[in-house]
N, CA, C and O atoms as a printed pandas DataFrame, in Angstrom:
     atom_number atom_name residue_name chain_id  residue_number  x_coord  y_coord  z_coord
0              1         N          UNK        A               1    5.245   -9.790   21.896
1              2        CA          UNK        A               1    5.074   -9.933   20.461
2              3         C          UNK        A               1    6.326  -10.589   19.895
3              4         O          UNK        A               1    7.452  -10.121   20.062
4              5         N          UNK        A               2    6.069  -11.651   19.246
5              6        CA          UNK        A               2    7.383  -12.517   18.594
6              7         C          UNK        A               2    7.337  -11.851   17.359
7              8         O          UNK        A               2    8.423  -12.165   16.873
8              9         N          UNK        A               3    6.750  -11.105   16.513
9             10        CA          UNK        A               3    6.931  -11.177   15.195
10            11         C          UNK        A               3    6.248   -9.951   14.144
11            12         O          UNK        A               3    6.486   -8.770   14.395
12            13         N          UNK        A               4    5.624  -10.226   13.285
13            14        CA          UNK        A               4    4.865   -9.523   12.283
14            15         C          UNK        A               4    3.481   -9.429   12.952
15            16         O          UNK        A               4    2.816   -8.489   12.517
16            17         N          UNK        A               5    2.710  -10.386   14.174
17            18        CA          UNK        A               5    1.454   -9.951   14.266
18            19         C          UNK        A               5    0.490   -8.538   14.055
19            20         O          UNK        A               5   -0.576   -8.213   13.534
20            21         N          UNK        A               6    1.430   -8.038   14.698
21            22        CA          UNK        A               6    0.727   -6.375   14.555
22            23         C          UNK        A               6   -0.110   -6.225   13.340
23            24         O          UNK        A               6   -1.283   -5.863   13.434
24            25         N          UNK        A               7    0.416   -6.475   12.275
25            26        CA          UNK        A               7   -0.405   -6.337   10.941
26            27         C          UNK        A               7   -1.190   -6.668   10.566
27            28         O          UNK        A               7   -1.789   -6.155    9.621
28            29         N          UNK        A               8   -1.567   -7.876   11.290
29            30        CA          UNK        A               8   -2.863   -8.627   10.909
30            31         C          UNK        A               8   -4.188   -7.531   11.526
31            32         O          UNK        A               8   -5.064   -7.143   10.754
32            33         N          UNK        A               9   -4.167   -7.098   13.092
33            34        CA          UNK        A               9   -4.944   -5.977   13.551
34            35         C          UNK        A               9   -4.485   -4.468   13.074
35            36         O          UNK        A               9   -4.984   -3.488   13.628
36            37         N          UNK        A              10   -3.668   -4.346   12.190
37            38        CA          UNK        A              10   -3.654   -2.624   11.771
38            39         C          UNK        A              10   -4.409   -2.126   11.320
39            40         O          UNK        A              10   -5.106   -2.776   10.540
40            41         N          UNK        A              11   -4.637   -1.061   11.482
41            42        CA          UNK        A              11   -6.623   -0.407   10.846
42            43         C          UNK        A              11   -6.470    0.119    9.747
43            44         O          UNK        A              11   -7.221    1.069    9.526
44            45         N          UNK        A              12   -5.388   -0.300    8.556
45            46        CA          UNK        A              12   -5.400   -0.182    7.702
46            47         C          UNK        A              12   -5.307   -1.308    6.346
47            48         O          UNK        A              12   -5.271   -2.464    6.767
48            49         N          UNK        A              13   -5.276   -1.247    5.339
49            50        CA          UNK        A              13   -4.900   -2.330    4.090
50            51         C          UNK        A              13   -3.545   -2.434    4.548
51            52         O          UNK        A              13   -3.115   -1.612    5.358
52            53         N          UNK        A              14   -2.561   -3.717    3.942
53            54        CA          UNK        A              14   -1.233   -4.206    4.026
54            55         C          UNK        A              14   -1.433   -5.155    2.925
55            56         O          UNK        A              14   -2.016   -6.229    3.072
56            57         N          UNK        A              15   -0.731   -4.560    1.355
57            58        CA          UNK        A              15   -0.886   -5.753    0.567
58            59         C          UNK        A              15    1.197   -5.636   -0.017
59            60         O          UNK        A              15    1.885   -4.713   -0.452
60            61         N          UNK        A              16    1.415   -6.782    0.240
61            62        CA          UNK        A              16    2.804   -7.388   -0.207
62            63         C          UNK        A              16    2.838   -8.402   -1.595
63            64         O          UNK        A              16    2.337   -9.525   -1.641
64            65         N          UNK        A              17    3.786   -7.492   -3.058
65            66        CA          UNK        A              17    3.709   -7.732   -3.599
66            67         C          UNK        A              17    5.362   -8.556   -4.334
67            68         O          UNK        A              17    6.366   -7.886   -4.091
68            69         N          UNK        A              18    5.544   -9.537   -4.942
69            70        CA          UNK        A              18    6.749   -9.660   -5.042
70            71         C          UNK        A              18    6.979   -9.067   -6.402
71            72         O          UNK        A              18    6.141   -8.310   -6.895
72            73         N          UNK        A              19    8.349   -9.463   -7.168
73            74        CA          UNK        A              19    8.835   -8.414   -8.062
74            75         C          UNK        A              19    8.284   -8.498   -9.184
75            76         O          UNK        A              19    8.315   -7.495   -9.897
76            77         N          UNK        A              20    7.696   -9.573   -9.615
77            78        CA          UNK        A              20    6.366   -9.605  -10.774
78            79         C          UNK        A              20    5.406   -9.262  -10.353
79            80         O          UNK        A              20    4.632   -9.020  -11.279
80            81         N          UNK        A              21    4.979   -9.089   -9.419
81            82        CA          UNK        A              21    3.412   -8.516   -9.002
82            83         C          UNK        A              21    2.475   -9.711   -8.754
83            84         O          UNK        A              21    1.336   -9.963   -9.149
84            85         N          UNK        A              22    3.367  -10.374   -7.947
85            86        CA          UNK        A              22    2.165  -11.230   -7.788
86            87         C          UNK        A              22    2.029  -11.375   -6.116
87            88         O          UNK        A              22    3.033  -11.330   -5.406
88            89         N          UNK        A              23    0.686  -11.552   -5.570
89            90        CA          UNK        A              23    0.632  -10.962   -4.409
90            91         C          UNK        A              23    0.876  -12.381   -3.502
91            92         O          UNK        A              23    0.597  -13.580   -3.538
92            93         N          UNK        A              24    1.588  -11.397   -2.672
93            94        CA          UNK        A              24    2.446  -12.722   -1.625
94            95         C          UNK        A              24    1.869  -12.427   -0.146
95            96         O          UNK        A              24    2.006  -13.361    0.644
96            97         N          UNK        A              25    1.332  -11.424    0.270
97            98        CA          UNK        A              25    0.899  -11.116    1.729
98            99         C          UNK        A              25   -0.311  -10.315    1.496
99           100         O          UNK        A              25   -0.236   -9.381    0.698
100          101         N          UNK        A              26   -1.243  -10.528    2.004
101          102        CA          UNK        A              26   -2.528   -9.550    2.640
102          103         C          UNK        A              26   -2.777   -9.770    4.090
103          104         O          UNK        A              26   -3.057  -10.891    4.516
104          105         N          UNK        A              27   -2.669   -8.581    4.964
105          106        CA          UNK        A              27   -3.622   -8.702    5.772
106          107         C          UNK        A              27   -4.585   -8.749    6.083
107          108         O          UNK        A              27   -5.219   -8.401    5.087
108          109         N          UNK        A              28   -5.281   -8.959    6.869
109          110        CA          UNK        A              28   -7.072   -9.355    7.233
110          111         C          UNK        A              28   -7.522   -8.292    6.806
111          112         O          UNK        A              28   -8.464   -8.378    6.018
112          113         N          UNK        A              29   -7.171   -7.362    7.060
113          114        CA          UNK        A              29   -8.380   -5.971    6.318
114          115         C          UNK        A              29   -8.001   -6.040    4.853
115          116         O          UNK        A              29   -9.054   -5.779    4.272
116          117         N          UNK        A              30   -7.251   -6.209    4.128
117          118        CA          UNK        A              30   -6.822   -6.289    2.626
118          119         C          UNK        A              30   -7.601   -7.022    2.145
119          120         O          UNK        A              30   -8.490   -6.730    1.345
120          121         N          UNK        A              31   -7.231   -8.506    2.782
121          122        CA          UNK        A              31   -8.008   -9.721    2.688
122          123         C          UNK        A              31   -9.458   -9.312    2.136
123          124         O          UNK        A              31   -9.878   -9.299    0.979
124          125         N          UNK        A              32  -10.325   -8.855    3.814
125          126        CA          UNK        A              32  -11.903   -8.311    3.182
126          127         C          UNK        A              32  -12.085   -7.341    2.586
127          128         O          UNK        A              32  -13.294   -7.143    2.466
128          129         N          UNK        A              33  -11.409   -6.502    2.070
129          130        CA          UNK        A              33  -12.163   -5.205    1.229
130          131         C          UNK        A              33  -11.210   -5.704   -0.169
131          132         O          UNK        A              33  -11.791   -5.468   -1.228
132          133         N          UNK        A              34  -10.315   -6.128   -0.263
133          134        CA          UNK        A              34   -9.675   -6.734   -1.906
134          135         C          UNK        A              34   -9.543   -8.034   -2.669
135          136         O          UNK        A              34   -9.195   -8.213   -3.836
136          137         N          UNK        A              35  -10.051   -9.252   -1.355
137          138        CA          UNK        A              35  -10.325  -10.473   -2.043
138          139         C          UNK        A              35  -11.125  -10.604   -2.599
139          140         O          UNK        A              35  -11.022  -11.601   -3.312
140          141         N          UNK        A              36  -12.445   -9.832   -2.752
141          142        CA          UNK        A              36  -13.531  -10.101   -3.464
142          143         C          UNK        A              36  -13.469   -9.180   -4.881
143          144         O          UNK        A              36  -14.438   -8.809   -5.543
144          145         N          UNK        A              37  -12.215   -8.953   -5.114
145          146        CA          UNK        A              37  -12.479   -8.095   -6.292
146          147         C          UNK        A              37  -10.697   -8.568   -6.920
147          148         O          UNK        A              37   -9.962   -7.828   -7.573
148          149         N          UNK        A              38  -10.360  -10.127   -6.420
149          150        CA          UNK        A              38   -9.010  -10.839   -6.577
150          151         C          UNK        A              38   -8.000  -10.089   -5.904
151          152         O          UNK        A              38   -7.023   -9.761   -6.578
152          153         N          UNK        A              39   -8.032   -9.861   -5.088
153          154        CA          UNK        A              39   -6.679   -9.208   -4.349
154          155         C          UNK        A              39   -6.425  -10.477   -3.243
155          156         O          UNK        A              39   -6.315  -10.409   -2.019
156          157         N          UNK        A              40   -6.379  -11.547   -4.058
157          158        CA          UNK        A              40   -5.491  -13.075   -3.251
158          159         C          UNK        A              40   -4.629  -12.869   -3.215
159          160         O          UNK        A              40   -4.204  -12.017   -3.994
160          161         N          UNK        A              41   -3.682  -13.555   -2.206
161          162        CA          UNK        A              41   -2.485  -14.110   -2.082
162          163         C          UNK        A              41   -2.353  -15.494   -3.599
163          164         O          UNK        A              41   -3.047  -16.511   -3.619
164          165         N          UNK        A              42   -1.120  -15.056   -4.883
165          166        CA          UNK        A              42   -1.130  -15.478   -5.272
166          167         C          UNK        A              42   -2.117  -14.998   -6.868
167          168         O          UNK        A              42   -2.372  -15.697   -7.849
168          169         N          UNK        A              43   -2.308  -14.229   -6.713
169          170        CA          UNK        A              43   -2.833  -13.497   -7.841
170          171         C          UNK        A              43   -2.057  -12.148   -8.466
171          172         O          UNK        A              43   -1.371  -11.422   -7.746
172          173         N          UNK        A              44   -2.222  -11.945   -9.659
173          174        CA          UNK        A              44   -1.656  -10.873   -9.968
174          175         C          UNK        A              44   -2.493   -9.040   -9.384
175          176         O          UNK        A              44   -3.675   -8.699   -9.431
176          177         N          UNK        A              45   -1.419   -8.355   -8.955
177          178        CA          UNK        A              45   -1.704   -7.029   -8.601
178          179         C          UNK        A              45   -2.066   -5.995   -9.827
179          180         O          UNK        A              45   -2.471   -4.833   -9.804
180          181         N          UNK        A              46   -1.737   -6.938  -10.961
181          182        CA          UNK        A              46   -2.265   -5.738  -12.212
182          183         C          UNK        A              46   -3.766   -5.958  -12.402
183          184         O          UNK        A              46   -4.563   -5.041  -12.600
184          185         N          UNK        A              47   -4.160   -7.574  -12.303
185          186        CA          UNK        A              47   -5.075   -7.616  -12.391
186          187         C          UNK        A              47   -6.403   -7.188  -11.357
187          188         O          UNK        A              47   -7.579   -7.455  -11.602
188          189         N          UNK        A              48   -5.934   -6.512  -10.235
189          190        CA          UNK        A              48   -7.000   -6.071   -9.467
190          191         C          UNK        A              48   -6.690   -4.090   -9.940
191          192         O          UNK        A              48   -6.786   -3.298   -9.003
192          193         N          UNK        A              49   -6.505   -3.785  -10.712
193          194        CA          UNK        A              49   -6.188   -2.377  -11.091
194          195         C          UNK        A              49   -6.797   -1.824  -12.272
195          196         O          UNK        A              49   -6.693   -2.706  -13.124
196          197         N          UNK        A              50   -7.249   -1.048  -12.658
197          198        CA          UNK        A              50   -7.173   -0.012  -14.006
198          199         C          UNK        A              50   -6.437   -0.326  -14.771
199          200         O          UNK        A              50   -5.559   -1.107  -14.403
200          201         N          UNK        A              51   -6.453    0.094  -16.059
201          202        CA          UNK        A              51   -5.412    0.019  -16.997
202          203         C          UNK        A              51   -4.049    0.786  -16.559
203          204         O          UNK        A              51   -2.836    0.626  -16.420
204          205         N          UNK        A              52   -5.374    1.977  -16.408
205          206        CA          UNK        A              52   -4.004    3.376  -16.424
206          207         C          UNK        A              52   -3.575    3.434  -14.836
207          208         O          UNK        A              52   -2.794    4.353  -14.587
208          209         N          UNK        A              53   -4.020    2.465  -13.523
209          210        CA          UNK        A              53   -3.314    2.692  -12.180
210          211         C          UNK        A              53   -2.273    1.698  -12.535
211          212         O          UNK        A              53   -1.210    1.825  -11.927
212          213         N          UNK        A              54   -2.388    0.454  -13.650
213          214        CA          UNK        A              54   -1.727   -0.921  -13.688
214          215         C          UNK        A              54   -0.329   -0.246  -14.097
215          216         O          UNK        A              54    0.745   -0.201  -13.496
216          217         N          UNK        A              55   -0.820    0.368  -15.595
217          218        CA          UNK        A              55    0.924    1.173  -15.327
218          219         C          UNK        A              55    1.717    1.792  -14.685
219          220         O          UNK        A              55    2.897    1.508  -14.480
220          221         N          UNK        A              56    0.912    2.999  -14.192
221          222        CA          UNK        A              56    1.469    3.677  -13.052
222          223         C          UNK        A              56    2.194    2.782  -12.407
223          224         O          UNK        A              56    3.425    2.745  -12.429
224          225         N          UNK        A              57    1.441    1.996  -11.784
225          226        CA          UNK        A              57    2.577    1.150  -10.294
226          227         C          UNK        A              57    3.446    0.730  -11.404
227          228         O          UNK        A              57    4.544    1.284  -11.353
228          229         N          UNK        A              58    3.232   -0.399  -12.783
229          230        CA          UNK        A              58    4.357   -0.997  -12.775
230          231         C          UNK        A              58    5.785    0.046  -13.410
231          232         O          UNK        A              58    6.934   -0.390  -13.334
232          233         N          UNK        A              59    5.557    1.074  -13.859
233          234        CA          UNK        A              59    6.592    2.202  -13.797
234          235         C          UNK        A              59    7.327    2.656  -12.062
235          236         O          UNK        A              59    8.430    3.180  -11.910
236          237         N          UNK        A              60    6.515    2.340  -11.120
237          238        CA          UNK        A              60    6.690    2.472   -9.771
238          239         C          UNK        A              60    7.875    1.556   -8.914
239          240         O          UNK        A              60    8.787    1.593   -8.087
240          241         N          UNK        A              61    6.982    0.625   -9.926
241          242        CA          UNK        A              61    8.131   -0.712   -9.382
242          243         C          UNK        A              61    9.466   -1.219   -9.979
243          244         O          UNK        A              61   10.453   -1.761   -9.481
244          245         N          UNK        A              62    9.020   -0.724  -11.627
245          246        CA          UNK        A              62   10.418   -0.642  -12.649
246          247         C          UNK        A              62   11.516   -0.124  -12.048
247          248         O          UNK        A              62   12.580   -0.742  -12.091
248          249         N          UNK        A              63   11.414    0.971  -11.466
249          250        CA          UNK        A              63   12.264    2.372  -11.205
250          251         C          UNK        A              63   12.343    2.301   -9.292
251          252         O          UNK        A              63   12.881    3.128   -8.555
252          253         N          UNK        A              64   11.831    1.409   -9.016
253          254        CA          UNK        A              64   11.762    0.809   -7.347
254          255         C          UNK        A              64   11.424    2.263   -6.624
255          256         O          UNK        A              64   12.027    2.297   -5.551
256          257         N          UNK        A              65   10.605    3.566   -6.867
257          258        CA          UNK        A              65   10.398    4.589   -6.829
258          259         C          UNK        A              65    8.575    4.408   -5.648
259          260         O          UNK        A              65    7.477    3.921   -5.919
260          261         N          UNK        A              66    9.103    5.050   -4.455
261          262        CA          UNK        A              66    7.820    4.953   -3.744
262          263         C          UNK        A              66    6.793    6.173   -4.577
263          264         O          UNK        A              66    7.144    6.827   -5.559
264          265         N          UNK        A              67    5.273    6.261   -3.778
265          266        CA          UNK        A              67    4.556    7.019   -3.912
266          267         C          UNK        A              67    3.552    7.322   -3.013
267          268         O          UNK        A              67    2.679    6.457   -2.945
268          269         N          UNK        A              68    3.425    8.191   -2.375
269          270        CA          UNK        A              68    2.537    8.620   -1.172
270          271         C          UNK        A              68    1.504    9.550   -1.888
271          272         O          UNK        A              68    1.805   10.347   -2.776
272          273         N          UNK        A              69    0.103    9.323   -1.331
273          274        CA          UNK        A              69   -0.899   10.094   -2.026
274          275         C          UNK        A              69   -1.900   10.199   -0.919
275          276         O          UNK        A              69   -1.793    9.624    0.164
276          277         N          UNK        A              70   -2.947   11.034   -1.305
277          278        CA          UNK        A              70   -4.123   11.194   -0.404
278          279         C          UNK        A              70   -5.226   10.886   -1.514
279          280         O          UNK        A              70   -5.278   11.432   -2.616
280          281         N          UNK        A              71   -6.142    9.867   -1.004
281          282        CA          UNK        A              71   -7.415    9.652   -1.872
282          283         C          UNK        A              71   -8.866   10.113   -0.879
283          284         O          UNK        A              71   -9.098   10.109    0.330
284          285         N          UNK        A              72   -9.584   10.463   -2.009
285          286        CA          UNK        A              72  -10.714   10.925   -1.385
286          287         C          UNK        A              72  -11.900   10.221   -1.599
287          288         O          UNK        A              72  -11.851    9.932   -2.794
288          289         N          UNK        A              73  -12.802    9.836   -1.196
289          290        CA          UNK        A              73  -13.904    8.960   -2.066
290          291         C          UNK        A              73  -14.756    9.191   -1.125
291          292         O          UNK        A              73  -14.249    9.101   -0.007
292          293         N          UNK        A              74  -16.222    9.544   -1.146
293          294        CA          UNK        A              74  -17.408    9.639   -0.450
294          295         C          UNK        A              74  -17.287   10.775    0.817
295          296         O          UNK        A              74  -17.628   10.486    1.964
296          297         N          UNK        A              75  -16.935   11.648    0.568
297          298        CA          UNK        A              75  -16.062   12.343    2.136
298          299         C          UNK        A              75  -14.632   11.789    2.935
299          300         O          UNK        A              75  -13.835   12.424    3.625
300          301         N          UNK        A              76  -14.652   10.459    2.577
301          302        CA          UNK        A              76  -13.639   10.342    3.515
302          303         C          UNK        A              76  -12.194    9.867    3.012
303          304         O          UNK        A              76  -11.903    9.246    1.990
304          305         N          UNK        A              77  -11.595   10.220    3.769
305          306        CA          UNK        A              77   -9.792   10.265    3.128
306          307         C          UNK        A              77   -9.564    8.984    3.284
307          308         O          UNK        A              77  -10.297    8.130    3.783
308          309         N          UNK        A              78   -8.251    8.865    2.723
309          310        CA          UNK        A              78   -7.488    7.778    2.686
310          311         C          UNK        A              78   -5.712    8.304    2.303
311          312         O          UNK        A              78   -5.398    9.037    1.365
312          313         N          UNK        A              79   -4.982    7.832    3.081
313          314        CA          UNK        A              79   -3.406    8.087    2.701
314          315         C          UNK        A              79   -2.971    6.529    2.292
315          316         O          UNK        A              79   -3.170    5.434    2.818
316          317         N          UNK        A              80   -2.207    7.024    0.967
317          318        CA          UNK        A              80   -1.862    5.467    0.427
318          319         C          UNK        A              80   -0.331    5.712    0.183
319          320         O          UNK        A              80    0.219    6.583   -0.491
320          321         N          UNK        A              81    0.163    4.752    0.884
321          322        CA          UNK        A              81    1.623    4.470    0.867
322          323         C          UNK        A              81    1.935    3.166   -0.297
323          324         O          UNK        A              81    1.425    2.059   -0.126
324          325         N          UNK        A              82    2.902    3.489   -1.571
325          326        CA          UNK        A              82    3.320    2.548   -2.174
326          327         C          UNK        A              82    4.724    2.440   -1.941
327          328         O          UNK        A              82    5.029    3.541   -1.481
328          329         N          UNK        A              83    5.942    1.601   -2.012
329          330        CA          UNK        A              83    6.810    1.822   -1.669
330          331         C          UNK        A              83    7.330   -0.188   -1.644
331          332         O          UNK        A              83    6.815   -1.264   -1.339
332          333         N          UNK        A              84    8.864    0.437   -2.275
333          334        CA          UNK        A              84    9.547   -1.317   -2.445
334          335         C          UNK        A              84   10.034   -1.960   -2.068
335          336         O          UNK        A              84   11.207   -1.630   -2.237
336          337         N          UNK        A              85    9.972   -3.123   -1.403
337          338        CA          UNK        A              85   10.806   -3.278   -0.167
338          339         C          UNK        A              85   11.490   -4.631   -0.882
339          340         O          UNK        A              85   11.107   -5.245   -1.878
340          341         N          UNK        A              86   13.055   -4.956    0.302
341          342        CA          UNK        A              86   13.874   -5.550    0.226
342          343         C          UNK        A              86   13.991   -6.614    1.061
343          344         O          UNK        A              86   13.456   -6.529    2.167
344          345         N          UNK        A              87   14.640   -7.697    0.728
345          346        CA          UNK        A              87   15.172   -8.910    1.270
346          347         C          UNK        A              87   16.868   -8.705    1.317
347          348         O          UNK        A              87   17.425   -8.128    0.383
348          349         N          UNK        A              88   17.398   -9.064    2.119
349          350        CA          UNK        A              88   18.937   -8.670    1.966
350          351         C          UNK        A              88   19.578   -7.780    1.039
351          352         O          UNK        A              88   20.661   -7.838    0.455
352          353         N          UNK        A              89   18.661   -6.958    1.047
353          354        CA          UNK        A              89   19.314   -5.661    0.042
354          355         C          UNK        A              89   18.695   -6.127   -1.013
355          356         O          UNK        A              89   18.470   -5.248   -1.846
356          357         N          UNK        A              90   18.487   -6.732   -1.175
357          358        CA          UNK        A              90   18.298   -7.209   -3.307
358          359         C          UNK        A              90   16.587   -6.669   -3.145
359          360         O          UNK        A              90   15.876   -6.919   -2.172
360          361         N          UNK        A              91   16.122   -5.773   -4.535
361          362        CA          UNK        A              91   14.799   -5.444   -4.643
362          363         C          UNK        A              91   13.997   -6.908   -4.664
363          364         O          UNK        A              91   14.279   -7.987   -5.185
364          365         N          UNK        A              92   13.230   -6.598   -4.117
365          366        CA          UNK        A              92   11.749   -8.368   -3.847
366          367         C          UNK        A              92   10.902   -7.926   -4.373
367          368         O          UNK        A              92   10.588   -8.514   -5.408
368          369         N          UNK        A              93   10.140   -6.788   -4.019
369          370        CA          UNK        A              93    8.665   -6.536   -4.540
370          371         C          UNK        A              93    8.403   -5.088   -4.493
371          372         O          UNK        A              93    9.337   -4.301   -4.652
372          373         N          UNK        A              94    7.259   -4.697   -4.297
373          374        CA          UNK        A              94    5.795   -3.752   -3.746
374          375         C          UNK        A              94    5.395   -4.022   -2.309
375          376         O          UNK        A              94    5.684   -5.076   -1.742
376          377         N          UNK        A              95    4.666   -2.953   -1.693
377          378        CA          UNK        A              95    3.836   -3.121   -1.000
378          379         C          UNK        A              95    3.277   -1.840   -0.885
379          380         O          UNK        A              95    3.922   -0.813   -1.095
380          381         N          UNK        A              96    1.561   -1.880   -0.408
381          382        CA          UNK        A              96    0.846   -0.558   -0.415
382          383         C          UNK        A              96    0.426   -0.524    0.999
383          384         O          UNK        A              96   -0.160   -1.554    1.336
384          385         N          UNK        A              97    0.504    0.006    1.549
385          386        CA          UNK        A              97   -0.260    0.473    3.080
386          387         C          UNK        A              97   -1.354    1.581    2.672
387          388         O          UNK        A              97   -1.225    2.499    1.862
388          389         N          UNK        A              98   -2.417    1.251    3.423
389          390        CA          UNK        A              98   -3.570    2.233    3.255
390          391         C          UNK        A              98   -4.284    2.578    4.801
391          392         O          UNK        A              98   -4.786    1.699    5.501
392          393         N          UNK        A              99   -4.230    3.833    5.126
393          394        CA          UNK        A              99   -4.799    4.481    6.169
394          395         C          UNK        A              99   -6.119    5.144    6.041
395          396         O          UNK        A              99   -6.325    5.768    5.000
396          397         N          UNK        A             100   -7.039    5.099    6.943
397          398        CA          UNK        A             100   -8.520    6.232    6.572
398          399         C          UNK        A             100   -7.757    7.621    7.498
399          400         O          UNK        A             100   -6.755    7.669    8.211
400          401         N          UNK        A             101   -8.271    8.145    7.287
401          402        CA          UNK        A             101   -7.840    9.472    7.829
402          403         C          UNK        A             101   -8.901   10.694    7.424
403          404         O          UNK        A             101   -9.499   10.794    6.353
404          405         N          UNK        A             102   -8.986   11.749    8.763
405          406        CA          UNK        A             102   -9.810   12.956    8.434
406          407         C          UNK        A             102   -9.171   13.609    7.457
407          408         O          UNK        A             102   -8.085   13.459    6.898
408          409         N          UNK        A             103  -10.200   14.484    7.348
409          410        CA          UNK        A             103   -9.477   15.426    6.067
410          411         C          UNK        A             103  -10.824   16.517    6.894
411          412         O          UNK        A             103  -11.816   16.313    7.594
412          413         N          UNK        A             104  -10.071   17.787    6.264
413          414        CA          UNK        A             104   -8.818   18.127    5.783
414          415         C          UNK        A             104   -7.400   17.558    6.055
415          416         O          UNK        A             104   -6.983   18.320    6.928
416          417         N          UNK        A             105   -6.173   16.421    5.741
417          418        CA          UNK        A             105   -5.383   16.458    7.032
418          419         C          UNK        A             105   -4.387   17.601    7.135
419          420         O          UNK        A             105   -3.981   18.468    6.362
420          421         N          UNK        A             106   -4.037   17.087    9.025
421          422        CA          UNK        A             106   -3.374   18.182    9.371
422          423         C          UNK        A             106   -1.816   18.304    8.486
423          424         O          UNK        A             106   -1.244   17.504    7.746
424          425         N          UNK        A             107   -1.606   19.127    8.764
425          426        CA          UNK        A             107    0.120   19.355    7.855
426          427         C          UNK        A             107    0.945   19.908    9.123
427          428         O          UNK        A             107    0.214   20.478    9.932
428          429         N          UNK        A             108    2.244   19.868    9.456
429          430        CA          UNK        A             108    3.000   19.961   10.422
430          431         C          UNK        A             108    4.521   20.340    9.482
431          432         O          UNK        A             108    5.121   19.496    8.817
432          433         N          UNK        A             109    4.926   21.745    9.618
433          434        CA          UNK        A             109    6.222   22.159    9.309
434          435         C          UNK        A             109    7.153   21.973   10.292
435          436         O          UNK        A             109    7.124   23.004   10.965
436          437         N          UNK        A             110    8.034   21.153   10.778
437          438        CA          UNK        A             110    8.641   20.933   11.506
438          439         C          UNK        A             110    9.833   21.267   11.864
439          440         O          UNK        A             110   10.476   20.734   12.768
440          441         N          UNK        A             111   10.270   22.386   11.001
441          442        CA          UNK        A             111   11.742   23.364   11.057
442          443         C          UNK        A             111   11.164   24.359   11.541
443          444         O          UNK        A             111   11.913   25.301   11.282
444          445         N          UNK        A             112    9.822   24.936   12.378
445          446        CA          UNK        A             112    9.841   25.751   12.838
446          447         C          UNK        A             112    9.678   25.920   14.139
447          448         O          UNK        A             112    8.494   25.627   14.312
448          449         N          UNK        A             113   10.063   26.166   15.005
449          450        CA          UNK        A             113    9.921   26.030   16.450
450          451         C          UNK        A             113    8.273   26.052   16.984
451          452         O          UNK        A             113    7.964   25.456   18.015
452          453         N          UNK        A             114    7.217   26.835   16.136
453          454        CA          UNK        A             114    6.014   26.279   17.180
454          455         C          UNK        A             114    5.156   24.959   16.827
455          456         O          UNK        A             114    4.066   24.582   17.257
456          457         N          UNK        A             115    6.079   24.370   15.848
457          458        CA          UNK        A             115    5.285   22.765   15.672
458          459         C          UNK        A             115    5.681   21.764   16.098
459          460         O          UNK        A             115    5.051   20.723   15.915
């Protein structure tokens, strides 16, 4: 592997946003479940959102402040990673990672010796 490929096959969403919100990377699964509802490369990220998710993130991104959540929709989970990433230190953008996942999920305390 030379590079970033991995992402293109990850079994999850990968959308890369720069510091206005305008979207600079999708991967192939992003691509098909968010291009058809404008989640291009080159489009704005407010405009594929809610009013009230549009603020949320951009308070998210103001304050360069991640957010990890669990969504639920039809039975099945989803863990959504928001979180801001950097170019030589200097803030660049957004990006959201999205996983399916069972639910209930598991939880793991890890300061205790039988986990």
């Amino acid at each position: 592997m030379t590079g970033n490929e991995w992402v293109e096959e990850f079994p999850g969403t990968i959308t890369v946003v720069d510091r206005d919100g305008i979207i600079v990377y999708v991967n192939e699964r992003a691509a098909r479940k968010y291009g058809p509802e404008g989640g291009e490369v080159g489009k704005s990220v407010f405009d594929c959102h809610p009013e009230a998710a549009g603020k949320k993130l951009r308070k998210l991104m103001d304050t360069q402040q991640s957010f990890v959540y669990i969504s639920e929709r039809g039975g099945k989970g989803k863990i959504v990673c928001q979180a801001p990433w950097y170019r030589g230190g200097e803030y660049a953008g957004f990006m959201e990672l999205t996983l399916e996942t069972t639910l209930p999920l598991p939880h793991f305390v890890r300061d205790r010796k039988d986990s």
